[in-house]
C-alpha positions as CSV (number, residue, x, y, z in Angstrom):
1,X,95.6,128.9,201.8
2,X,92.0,129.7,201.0
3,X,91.1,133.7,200.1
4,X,89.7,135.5,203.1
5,X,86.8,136.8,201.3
6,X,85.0,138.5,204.0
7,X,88.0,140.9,204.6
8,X,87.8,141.4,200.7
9,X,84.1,142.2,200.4
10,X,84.5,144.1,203.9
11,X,87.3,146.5,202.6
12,X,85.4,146.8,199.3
13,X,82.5,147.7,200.7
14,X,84.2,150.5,203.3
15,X,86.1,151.9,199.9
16,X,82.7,151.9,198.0
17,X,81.3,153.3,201.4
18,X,83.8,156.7,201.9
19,X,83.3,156.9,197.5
20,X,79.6,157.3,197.8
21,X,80.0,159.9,200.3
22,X,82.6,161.5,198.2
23,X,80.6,161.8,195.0
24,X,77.1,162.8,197.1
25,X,79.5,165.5,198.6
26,X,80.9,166.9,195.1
27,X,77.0,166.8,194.1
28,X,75.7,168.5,196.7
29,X,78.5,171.5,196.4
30,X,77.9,171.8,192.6
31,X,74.0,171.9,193.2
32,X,74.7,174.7,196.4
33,X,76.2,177.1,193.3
34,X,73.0,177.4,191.7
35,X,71.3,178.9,195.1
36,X,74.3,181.0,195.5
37,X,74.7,182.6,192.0
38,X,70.8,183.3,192.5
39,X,71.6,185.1,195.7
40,X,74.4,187.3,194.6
41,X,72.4,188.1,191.7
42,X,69.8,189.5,193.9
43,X,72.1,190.7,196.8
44,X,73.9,192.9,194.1
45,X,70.9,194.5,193.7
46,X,70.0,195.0,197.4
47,X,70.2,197.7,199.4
48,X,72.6,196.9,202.6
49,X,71.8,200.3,204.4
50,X,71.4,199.1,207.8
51,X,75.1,197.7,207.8
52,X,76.4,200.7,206.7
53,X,74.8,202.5,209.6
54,X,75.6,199.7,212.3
55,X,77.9,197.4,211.2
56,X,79.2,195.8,214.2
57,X,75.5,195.0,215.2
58,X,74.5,194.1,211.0
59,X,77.8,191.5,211.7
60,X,76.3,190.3,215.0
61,X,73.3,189.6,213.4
62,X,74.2,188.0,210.7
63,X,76.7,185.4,212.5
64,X,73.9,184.6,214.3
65,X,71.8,183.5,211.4
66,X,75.0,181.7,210.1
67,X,75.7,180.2,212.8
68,X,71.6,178.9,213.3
69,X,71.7,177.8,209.9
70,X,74.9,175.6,210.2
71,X,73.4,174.3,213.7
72,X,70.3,173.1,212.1
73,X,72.0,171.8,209.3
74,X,74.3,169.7,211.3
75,X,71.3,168.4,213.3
76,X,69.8,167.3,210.0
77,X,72.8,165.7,208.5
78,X,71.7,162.3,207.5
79,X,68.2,163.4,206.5
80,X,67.2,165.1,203.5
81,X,65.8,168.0,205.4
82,X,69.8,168.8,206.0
83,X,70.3,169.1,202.1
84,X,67.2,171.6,202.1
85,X,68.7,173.6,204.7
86,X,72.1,173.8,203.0
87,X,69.8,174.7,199.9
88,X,69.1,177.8,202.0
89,X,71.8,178.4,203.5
90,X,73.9,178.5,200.3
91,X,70.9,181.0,198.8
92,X,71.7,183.4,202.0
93,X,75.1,183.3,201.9
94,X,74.9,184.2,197.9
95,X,73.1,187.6,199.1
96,X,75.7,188.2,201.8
97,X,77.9,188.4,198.5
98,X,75.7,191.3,197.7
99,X,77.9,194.0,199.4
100,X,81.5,193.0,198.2
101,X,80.4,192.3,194.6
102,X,78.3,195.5,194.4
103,X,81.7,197.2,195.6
104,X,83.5,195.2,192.9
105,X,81.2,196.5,190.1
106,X,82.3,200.6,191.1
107,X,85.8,199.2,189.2
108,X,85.8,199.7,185.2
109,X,87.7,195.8,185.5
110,X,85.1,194.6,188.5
111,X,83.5,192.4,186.4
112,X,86.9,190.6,184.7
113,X,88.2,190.7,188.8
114,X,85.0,188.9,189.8
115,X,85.5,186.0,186.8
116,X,89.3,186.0,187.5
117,X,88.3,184.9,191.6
118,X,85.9,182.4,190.3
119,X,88.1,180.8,188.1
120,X,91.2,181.2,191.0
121,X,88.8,179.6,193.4
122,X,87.7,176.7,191.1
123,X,91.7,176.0,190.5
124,X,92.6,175.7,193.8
125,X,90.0,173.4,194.7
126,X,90.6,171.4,191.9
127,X,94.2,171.3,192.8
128,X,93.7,170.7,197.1
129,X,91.2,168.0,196.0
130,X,93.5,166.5,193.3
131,X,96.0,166.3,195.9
132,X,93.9,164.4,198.8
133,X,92.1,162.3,196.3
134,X,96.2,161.3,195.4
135,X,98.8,161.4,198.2
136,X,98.8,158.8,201.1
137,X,100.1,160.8,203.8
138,X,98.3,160.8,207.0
139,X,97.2,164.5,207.1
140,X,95.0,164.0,210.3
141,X,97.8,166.3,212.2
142,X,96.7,169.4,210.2
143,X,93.4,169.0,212.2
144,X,94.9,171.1,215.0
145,X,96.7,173.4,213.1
146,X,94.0,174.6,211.8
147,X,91.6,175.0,214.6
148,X,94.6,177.4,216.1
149,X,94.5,178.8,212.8
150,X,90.9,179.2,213.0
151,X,90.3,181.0,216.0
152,X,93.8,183.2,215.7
153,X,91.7,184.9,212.0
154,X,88.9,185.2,214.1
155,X,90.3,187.6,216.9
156,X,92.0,189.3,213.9
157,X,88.5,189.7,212.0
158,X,86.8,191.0,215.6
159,X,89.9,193.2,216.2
160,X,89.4,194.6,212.7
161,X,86.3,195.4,213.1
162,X,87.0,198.0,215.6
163,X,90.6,199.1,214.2
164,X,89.1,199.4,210.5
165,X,92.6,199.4,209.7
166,X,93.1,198.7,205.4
167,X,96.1,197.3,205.7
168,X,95.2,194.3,208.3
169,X,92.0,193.5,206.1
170,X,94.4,192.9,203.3
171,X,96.4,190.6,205.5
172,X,93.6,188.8,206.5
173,X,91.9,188.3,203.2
174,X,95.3,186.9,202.5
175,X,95.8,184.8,205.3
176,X,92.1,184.0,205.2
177,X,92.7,182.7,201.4
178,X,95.7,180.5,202.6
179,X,94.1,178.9,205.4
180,X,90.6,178.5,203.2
181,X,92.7,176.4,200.7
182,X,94.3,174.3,203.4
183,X,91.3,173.7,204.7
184,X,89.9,171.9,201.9
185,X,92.8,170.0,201.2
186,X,92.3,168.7,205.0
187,X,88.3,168.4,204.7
188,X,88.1,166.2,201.4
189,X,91.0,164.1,202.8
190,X,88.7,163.5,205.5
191,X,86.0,162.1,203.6
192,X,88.4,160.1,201.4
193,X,90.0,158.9,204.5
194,X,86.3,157.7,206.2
195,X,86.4,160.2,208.8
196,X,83.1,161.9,207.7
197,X,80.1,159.8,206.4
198,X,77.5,162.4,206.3
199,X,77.9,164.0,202.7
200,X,75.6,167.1,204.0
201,X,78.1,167.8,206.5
202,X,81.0,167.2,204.2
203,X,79.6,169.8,201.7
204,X,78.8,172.3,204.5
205,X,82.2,172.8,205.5
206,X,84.1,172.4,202.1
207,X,81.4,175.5,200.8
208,X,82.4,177.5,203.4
209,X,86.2,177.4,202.8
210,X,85.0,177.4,198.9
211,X,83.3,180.9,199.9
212,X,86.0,182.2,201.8
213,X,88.6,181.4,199.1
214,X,86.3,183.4,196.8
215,X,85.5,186.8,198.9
216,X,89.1,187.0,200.1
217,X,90.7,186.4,196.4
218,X,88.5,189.0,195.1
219,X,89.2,191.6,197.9
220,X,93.2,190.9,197.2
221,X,92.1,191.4,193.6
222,X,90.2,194.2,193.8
223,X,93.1,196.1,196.0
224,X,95.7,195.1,194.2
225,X,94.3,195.6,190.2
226,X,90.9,197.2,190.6
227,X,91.4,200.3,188.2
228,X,88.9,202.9,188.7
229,X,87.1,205.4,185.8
């Protein structure tokens, strides 16, 4: 029985295929930190006036620029012009940091609390991507799951925003933390598993759970250990 070498060199190639994608998707995420740190370092010094005066519309606004960014950046997904945008959308989402962070420094600990959610945020997606890059379960399922997920934080985060009620933003940074961490574990099996080949896309939507890991951490953080003067 001779060797089928075709299928050989065709599986090796897909498997050196989704590992390309993979390690273009790690790079882009790490190079996305540098924008972002630049941001919040300038966001912390910003003056965020006009959401404290109108918040709901400051919120409005901003989606929409999120939401224009991430559009564009999905139109440019297998161009380099994509990896530009993400630049630039990593840089503004840094200065949207500015608010929470600049809140987080009134603490005598805010600066510990702020290292303490880095370094919790860099664990767990250590830990979600250790466990995709290892396990051979089909985890396709938790697509749906999460979308429900998804959409049920986002009538809780509209809701919110008329309630202003303390004790529901702590639930949802916690439930937002949860479903941030799931959500990479799901997104970086997907690559590994083929089911995205655009590494700008990949890194778009592993940042974003990376982000909201981050903010909701620090705001669980902050509540629960922030010590004042």
């Amino acid at each position: 029985m001779q060797p089928n070498f075709q299928t050989s060199y065709g599986t090796g190639s897909v498997a050196g295929s989704r590992n390309k994608v993979l390690r273009n998707t790690y790079g882009l995420l790490g190079l996305s930190m540098i924008p972002t740190v630049i941001g919040a370092l300038i966001g912390t010094n910003m003056s965020f006036a006009f959401l404290a005066g109108s918040p709901i519309l400051g919120m409005l606004m901003i989606m929409a620029v999120f939401y224009g960014l991430v559009f564009a950046i999905e139109k440019n997904r297998n161009n380099s012009l994509g990896v530009f945008l993400m630049l630039g959308f990593t840089l503004m989402m840094g200065l949207l940091l500015g608010p929470l962070l600049q809140f987080a420094l009134r603490f005598s600990n805010g600066g510990q609390l702020i290292m303490v959610a880095g370094a919790a945020t860099a664990l767990v997606f250590m830990v979600m991507a250790g466990i995709a890059s290892t396990t051979k379960r089909d985890l396709s399922g938790m697509g749906n799951f999460l979308t429900v997920g998804a959409i049920v934080l986002m009538v809780a985060v509209v809701a919110n925003m008329f309630l202003q009620m303390p004790g529901m933003q702590l639930a949802i940074a916690a439930a937002f933390a949860l479903f941030s961490s799931l959500m990479i574990l799901w997104q970086v099996k997907v690559v590994i598993d083929g089911g995205e080949t655009s590494y700008v896309s990949a890194a778009l939507s592993i940042y974003i759970s990376i982000y909201n890991l981050f903010t909701s951490l620090l705001q669980l953080l902050l509540a629960f250990g922030g010590e004042r003067d």
